[in-house]
Every structure is written in C-alpha cells, then in structure tokens.
PDB file of N, CA, C and O in Angstrom:
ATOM      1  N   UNK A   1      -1.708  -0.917  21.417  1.00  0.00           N
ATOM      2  CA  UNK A   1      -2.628  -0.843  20.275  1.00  0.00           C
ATOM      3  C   UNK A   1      -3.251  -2.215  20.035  1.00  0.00           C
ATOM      4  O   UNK A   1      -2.621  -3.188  19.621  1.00  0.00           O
ATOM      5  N   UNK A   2      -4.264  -2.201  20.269  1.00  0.00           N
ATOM      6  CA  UNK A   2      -5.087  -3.449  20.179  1.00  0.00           C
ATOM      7  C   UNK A   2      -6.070  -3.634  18.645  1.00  0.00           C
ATOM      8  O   UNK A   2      -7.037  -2.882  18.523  1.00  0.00           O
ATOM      9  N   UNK A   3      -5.901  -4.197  18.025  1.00  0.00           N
ATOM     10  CA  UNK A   3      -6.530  -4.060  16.794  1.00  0.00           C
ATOM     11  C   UNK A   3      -7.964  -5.528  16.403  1.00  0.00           C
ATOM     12  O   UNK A   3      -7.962  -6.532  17.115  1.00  0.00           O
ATOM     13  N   UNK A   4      -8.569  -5.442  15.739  1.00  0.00           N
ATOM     14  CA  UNK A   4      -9.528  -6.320  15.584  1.00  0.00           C
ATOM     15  C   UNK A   4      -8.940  -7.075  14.365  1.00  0.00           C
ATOM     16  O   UNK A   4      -7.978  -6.659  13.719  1.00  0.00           O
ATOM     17  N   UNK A   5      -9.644  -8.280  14.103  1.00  0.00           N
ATOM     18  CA  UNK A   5      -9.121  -8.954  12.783  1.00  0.00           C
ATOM     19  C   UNK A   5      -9.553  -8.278  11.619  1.00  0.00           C
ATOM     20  O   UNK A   5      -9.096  -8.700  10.557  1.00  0.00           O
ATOM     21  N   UNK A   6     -10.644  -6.939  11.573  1.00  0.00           N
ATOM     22  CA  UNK A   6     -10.849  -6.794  10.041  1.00  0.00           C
ATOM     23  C   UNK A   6      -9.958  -5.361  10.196  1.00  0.00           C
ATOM     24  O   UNK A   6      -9.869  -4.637   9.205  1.00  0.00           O
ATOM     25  N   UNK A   7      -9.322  -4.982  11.422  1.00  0.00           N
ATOM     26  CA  UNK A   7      -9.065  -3.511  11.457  1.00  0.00           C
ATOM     27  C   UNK A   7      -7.273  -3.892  10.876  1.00  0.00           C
ATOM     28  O   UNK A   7      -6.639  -3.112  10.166  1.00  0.00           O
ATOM     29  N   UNK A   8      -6.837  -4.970  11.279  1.00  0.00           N
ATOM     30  CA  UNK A   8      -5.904  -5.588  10.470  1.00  0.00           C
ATOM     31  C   UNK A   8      -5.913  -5.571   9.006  1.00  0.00           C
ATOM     32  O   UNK A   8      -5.070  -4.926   8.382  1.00  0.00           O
ATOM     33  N   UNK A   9      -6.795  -6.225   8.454  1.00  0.00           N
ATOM     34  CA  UNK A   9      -6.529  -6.793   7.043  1.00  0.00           C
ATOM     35  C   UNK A   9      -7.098  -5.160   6.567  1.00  0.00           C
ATOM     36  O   UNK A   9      -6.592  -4.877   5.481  1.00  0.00           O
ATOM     37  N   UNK A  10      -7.885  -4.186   7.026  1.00  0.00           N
ATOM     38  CA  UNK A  10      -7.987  -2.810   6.495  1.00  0.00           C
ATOM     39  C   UNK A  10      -6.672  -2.107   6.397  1.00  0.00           C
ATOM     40  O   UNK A  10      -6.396  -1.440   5.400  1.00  0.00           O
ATOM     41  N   UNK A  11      -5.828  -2.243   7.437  1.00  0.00           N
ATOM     42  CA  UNK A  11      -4.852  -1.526   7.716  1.00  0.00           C
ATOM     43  C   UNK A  11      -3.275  -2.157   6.490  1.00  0.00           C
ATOM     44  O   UNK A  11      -2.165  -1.642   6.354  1.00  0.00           O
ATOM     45  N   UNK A  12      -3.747  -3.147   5.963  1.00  0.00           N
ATOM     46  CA  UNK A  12      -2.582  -4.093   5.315  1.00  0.00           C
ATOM     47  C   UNK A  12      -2.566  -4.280   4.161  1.00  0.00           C
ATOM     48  O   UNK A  12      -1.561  -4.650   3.554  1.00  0.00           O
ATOM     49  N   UNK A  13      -4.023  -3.988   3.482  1.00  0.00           N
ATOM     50  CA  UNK A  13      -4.801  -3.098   2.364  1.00  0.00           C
ATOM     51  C   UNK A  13      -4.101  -1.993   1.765  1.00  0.00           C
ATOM     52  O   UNK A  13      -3.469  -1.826   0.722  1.00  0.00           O
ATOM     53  N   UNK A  14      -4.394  -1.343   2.690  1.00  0.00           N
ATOM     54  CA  UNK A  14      -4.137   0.176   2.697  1.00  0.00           C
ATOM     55  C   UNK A  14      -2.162   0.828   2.486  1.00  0.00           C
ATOM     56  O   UNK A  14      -1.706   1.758   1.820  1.00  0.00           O
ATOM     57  N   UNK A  15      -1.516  -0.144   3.355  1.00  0.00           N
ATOM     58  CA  UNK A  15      -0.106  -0.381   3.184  1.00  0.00           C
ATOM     59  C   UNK A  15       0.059  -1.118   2.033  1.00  0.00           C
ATOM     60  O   UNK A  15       0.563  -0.400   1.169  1.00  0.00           O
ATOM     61  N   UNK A  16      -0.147  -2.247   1.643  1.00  0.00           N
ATOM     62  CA  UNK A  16       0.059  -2.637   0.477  1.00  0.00           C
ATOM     63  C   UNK A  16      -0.194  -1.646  -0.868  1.00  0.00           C
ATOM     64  O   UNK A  16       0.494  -1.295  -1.827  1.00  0.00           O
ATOM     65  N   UNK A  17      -1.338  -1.436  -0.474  1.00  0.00           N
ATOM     66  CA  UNK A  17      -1.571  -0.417  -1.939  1.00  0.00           C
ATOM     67  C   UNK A  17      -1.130   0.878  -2.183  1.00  0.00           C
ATOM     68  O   UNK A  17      -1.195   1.487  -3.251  1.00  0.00           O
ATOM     69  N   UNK A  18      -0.572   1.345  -0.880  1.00  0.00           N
ATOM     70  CA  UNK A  18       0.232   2.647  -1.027  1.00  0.00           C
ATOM     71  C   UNK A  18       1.656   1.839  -1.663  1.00  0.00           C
ATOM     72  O   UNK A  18       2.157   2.119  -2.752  1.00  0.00           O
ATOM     73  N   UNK A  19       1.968   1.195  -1.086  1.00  0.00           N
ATOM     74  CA  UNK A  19       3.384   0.518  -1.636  1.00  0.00           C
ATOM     75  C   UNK A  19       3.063  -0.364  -3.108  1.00  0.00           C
ATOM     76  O   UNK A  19       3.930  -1.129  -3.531  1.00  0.00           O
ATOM     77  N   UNK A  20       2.149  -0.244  -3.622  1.00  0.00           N
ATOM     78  CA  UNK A  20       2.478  -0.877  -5.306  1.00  0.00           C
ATOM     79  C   UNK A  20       1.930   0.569  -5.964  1.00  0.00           C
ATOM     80  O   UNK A  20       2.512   0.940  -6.983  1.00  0.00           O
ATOM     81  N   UNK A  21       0.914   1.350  -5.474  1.00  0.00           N
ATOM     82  CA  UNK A  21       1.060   3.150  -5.998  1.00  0.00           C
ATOM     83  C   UNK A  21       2.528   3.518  -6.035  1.00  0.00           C
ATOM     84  O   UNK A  21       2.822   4.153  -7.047  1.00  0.00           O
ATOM     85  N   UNK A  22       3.453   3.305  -5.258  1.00  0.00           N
ATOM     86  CA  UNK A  22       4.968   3.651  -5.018  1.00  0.00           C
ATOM     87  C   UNK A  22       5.674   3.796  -6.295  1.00  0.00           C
ATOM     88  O   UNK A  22       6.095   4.700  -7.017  1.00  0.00           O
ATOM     89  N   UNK A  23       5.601   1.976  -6.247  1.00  0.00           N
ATOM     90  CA  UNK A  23       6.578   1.688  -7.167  1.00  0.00           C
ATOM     91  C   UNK A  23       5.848   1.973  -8.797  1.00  0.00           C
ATOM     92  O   UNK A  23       6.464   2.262  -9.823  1.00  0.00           O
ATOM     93  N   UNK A  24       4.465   1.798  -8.646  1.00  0.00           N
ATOM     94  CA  UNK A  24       4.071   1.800  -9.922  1.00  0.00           C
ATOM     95  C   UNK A  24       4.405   3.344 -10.621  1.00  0.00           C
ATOM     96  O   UNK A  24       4.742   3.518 -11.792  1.00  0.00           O
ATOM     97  N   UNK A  25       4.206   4.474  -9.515  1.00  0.00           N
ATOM     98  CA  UNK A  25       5.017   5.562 -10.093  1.00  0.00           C
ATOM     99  C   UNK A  25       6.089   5.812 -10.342  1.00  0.00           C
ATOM    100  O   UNK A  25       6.285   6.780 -11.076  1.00  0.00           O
ATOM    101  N   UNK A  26       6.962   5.221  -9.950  1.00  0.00           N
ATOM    102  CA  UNK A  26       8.575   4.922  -9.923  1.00  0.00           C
ATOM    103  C   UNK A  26       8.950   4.534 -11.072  1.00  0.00           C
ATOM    104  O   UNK A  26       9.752   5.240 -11.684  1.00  0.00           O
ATOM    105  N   UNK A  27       8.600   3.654 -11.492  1.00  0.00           N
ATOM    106  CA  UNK A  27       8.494   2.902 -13.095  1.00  0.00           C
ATOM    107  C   UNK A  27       8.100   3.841 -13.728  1.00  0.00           C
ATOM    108  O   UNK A  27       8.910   4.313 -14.527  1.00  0.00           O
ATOM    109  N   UNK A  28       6.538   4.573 -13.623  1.00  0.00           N
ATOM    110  CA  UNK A  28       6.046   4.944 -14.677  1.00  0.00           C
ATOM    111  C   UNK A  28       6.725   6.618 -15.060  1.00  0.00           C
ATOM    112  O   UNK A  28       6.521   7.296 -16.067  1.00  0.00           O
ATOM    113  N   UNK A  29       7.676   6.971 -13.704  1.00  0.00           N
ATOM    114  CA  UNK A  29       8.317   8.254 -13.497  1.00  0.00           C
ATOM    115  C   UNK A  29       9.956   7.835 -14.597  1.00  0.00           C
ATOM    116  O   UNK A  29      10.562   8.858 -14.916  1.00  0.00           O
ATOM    117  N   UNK A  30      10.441   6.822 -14.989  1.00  0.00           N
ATOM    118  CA  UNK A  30      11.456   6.377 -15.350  1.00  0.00           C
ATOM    119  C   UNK A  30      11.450   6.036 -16.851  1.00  0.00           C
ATOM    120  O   UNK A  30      12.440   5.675 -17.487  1.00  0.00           O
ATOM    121  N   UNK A  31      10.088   6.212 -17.377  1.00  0.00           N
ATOM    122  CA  UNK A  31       9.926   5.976 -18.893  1.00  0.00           C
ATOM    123  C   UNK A  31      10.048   6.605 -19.308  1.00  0.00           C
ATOM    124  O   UNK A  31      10.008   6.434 -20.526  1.00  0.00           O
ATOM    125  N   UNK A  32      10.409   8.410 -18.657  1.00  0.00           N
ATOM    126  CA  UNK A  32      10.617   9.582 -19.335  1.00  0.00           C
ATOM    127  C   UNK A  32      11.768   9.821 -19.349  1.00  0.00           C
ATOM    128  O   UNK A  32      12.181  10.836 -19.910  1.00  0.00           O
TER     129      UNK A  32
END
C-alpha cells in the first residue's frame, strides 16, 4: 500500500475523528 502525503494526513483525519466521536459518546452515554 503505497500512499501519498495528503492521502496520509486524509486517512489520520478520519481515524482521529472517529476516535474522539468514540469517546465523546462514551462520556456523553455515561451521564445517564
């Protein structure tokens, strides 16, 4: 898998922000 430098920082984006969606539901699933 050969990737480009912006197909990187798209791809690390995209992981990051699934992973603070995560937790931010996690928390917000725990106030109830």
């Amino acid at each position: 898998m050969n990737l480009t430098k912006e197909e990187k920082f798209a791809a690390s984006i995209i992981v990051v922000g699934f992973a603070a969606a995560m937790i931010w539901l996690g928390i917000f699933a725990f106030q109830f």
